[in-house]
N, C-alpha and C positions, 0 to 999 in steps of 0.2 A: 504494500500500500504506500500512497504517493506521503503519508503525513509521517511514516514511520523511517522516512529518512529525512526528517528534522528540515523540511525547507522552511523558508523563512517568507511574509508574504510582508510588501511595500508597503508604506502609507502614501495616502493619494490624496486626503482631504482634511477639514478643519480636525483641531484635535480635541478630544472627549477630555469631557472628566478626568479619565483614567491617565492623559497627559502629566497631569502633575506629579507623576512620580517619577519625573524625568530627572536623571543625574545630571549632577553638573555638565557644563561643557566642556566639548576636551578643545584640545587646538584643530583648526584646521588642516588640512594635507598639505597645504603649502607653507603653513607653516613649518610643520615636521620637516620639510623637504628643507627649508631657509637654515632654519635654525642648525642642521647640520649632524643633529647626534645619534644618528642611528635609527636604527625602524623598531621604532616601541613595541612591548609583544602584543600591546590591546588587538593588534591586525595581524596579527599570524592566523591562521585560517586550519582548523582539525576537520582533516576530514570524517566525517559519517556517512555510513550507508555505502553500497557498492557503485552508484552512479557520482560519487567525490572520489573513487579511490586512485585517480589518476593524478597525475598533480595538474593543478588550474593551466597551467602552461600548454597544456599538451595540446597536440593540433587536433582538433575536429573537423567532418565533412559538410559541406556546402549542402545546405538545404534545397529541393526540388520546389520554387515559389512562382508563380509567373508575376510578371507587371502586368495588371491588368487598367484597361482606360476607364476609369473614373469618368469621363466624360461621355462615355455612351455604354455603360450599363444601366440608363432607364430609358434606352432608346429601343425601340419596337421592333427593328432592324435585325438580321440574322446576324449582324456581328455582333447586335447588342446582346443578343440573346446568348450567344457562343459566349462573350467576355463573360456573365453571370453564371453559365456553367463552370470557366474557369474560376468564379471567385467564389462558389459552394465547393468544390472541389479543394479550393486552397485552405480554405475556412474550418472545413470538418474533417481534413486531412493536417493541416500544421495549427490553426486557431491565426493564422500570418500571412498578409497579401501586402505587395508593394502598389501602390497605384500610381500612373504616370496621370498626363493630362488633367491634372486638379488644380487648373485653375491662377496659378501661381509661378512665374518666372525662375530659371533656375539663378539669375542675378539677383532677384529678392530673396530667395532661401538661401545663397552664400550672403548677403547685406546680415540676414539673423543668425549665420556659424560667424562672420566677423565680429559680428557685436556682440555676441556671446564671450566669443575670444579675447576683447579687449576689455570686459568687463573684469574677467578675471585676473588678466595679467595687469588692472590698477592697485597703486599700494595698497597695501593691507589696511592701512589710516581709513583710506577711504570704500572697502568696501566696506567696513567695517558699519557706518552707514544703516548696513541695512540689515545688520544683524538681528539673526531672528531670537526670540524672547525665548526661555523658560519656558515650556507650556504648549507653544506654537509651532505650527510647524512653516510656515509664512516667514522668509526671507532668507536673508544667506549665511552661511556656516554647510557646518556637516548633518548627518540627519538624527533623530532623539537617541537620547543612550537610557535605554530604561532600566539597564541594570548592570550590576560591578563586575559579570564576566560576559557582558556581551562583545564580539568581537567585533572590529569597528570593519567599516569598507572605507577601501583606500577611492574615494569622493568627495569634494567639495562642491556646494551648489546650491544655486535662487531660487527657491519657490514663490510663487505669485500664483495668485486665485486669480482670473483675468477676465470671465463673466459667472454671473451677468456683472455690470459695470459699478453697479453700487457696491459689489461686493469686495472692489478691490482695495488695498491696502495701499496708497499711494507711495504715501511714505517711506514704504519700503521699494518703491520701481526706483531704481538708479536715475540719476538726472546724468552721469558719465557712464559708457562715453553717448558724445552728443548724438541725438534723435535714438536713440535703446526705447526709450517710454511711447514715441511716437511709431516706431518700426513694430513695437509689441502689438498696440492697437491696430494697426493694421494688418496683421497675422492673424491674428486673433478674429478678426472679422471675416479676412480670407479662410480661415478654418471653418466657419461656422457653414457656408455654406457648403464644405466638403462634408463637413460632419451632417449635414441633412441628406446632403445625394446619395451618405453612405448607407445610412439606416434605412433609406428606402431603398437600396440594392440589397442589402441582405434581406430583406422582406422577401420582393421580389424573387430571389434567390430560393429560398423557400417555398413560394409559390402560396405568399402568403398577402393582404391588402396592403400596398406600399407605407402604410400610414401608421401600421398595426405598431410597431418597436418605436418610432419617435410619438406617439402617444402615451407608451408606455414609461419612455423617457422624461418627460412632462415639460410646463412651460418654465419652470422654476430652475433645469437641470443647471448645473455648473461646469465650468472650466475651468483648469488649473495647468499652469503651465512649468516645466523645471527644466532649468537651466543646469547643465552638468558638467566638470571638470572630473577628470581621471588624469594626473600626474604622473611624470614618469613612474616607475615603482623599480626599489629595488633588487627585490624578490616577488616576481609575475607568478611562482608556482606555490607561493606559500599567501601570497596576499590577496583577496578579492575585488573588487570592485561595486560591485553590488549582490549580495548574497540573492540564492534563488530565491524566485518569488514569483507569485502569478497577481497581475493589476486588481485591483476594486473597483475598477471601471465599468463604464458599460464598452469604451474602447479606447487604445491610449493610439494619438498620433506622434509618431518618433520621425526627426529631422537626425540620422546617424552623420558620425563621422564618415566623410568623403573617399579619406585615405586610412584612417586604423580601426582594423577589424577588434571587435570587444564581446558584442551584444551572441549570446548563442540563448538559445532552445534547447528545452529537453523534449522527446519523444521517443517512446519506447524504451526508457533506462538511458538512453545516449544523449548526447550534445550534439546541436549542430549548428552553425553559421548562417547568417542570412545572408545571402550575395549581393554585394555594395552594386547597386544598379542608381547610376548620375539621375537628377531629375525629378526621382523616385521621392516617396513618405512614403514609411513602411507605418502599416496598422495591424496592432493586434488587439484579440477579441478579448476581453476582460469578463471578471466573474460575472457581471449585471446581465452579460450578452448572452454565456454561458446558460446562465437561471432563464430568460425569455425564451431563447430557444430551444432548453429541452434537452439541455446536451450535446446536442447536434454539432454547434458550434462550442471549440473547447477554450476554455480560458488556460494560454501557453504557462509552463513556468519557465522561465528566463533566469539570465544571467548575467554579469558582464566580469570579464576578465581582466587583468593591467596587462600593462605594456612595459619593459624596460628599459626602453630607448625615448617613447613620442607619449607627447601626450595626447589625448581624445576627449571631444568634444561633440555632445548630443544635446538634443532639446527634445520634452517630452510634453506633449500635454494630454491632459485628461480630462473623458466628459464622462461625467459624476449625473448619475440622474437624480432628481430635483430629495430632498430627503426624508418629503413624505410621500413620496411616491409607493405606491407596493406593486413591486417586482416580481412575477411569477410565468410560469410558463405558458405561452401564448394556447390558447384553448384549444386553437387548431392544429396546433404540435401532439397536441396530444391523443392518441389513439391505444386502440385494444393490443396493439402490437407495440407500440411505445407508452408505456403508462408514464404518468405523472413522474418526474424525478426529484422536485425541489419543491418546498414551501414557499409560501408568498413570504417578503421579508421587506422591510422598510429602516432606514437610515442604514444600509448596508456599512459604510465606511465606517462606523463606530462600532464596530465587530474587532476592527483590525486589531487593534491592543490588544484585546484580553487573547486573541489567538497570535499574535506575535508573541507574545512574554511565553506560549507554549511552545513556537516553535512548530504549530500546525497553520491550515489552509481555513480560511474562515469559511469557505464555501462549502468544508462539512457541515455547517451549521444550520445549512440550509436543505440539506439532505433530509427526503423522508424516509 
């Protein structure tokens, strides 16, 4: 069973209650890296279970993904229809499709990996700025330490809630480098209408009412956007990057690194690689997508590994359905041959604590 090798699952949204038993702060990665004295052991990485027993370094194989066009999977057309078998196909075989044609320049997607880049390479003084609080999971540093032997990921990184628009933390949006808070908003806007064409292709996909999963999504849903650095590392086989984890999303959109490979997948007990295809957001299916579909569609667990020479630079965001929304498996998923798999479940992301601190998958919880 997937929980009985201790994977570990992200947080993705505002923090519970259960926040405040957050430990102190530690330093950041780039700090450790400046300051010079060695690689702490909080980030030495023990493996467990037979799918860690390689060391994180080791090569893995190139996942079978297509790029599918996003711009005509809800077109009526026999190609449109082909792309939607390829993207059921990719959905319920990896839970991961890259899509081209969304909408979006590949000059404005490197404009958001440069400004990514130069955010973090500002002095420390100044990112400092936007350090996130005790409690929160909203701004920059590393992510919560909830307890004295958890082991840290070699990660520094921005979180921003980024809609709806009231919900954001201005405060914390960087004012350097110039236009970052103006380039965010415009992303962000450009996402939203990927993120509609998307939910109504996987409907579609299905062979279900286009409308059925962004209804289900609600008008209240959120997005959250994270900003990621991964530093050189000086031991890539003993230190991680982001421990495995499968999203609380109902689906996360990743802007990967161009040129260094990090991000893998597990299926079948193994690891595999996404294939860096220019142009491309790569989408994976999160728990929320998982629970509406029935299974169908899987929520992946991932990874990310270090580097010991380059560093890597991704942007993630996540759409969070609305938190009094109830989540459940679409009616018409449901048949005498596929019975019911999950309960209905509302404020999904306030799950994540108490099943992180186990070291299990929240999404058993939703299991009937």
């Amino acid at each position: 069973m997937l929980h009985q090798t201790k994977i570990f699952s992200n947080l993705c949204g505002e923090a519970s209650g259960e926040a405040q038993m957050e430990k102190p702060k530690f330093k950041t990665v780039q700090e450790v890296v400046s300051a010079g004295e060695g690689l702490p052991e909080r980030y030495l990485h023990t493996p467990t279970g037979d799918i860690e027993s390689q060391p994180l370094d080791s090569p893995v194989p190139e996942m079978d993904i297509p790029a599918i066009d996003l711009g005509h999977l809800l077109s009526p057309s026999e190609y449109g229809r082909q792309e939607l078998r390829k993207l059921h196909l990719s959905l319920s075989t990896w839970g991961v499709v890259q899509v081209m044609n969304h909408g979006m320049t590949q000059e404005f997607l490197d404009k958001i990996y440069e400004l990514t880049k130069q955010f973090f390479a500002l002095p420390t003084e100044e990112k400092q700025k936007y350090a996130r609080e005790i409690g929160s999971i909203q701004g920059y540093g590393n992510d919560m330490i909830l307890s004295d032997d958890q082991v840290l990921d070699w990660i520094d990184r921005l979180y921003l809630s980024t809609y709806p628009e009231d919900q954001r933390k201005l405060q914390l949006w960087p004012e350097l480098p110039a236009g970052f808070r103006e380039t965010l908003h415009e992303y962000t806007m450009k996402q939203q209408v990927v993120i509609e064409q998307f939910f109504k292709a996987m409907a579609r996909s299905l062979e279900l009412d286009e409308n059925c999963f962004l209804d289900m999504y609600g008008e209240n849903a959120m997005m959250d956007t994270r900003f990621n650095l991964y530093p050189p590392c000086p031991r890539p086989d003993k230190v991680i990057g982001v421990k495995p984890h499968a999203d609380g999303s109902a689906f996360t959109l990743l802007l990967p690194d161009k040129d260094v490979e990090g991000l893998q997948f597990l299926k079948d007990g193994k690891w595999y690689k996404p294939p860096i295809v220019p142009d491309t957001i790569l989408i994976n299916v999160g728990d929320q997508i998982e629970i509406m579909s029935n299974g169908i569609y899987k929520s992946p667990v991932h990874r990310v590994v270090t580097n010991r020479k380059k560093e890597r630079i991704s942007v993630a965001t996540f759409c969070i359905p609305g938190a009094d929304q109830g989540i459940q498996p679409v009616e018409a998923l449901v048949t005498e041959t596929r019975p019911r798999l999950y309960k209905t479940v509302k404020k999904y992301v306030d799950l994540y604590f108490e099943y992180y601190q186990q070291g299990r998958r929240p999404i058993e919880s939703a299991l009937i």
